[in-house]
VEXPANU-865986 format. One record per residue (C-alpha): residue number from 1; residue in one letter; x, y, z. Coordinates in Angstrom, 3 decimals, padded with zeros to 6 digits. Last residue first. Layout:
N
VOFI pos code       c1       c2       c3
VOFI NUM    A        X        Y        Z
...
//
This chain:
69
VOFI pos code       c1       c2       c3
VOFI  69    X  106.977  010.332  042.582
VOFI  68    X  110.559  009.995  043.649
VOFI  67    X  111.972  007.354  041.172
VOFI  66    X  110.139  009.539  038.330
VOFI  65    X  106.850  008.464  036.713
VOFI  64    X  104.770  011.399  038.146
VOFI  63    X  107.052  014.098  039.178
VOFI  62    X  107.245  014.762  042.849
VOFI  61    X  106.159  017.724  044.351
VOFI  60    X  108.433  021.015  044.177
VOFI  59    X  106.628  023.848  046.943
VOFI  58    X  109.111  023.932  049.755
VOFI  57    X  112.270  024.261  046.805
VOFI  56    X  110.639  026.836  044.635
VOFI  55    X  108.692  029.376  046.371
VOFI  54    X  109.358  029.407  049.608
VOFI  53    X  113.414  028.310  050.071
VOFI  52    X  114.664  029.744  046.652
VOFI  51    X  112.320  032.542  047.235
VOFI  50    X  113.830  033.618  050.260
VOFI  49    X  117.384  033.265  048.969
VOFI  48    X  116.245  035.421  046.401
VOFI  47    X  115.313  037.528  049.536
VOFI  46    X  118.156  037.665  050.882
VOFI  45    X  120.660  037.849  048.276
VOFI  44    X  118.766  041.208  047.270
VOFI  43    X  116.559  040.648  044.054
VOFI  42    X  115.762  043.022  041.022
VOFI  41    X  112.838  043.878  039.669
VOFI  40    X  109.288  043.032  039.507
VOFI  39    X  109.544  040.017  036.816
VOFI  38    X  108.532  042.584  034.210
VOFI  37    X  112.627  043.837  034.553
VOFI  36    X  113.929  041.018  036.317
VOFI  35    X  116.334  039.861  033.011
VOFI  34    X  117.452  043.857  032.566
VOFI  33    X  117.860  044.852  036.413
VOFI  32    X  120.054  041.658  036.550
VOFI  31    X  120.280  040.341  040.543
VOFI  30    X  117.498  037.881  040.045
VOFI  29    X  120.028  036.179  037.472
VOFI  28    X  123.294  036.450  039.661
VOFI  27    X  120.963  035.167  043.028
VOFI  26    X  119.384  032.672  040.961
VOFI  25    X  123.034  030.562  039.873
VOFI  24    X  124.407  031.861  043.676
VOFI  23    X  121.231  029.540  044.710
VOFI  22    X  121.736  026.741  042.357
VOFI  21    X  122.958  024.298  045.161
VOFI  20    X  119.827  024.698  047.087
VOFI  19    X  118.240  022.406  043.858
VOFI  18    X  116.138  023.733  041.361
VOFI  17    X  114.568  020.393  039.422
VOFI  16    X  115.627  019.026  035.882
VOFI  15    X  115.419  020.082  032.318
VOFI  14    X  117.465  018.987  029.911
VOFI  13    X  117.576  020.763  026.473
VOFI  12    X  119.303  020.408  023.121
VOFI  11    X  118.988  017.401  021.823
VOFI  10    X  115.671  016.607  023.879
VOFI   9    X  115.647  015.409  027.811
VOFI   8    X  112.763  015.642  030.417
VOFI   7    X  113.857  014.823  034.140
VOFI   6    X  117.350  015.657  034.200
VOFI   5    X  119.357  014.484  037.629
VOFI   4    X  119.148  016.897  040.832
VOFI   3    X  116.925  014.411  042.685
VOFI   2    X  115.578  016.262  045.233
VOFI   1    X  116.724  016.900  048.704
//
């Protein structure tokens, strides 16, 4: 699993990697007709789950620097 802890930090922003845990986090946003709008609409469960697993989580590579890369 990857290391859920931010990578980049400012004042106001951290950044850090998805993590399976955020799934009902993507599954509320990808469910929004007006924040999926130009991102080809809207999201079952399913298939943001899909993405989750495909897009984001099977494709993160370490980051250069970090304890895991």
């Amino acid at each position: 699993m990857p290391d859920p802890s931010p990578w980049l930090t400012t004042q106001r922003l951290a950044l850090r990697r998805f993590t399976p845990a955020d799934f009902d986090w993507l599954a509320a946003l990808y469910s929004d007709a007006d924040v999926t709008r130009y991102l080809g609409g809207v999201k079952s469960r399913s298939e943001t789950q899909t993405f989750l697993d495909t897009r984001i989580l099977d494709t993160t590579t370490p980051i250069r620097g970090s304890a895991s890369g």
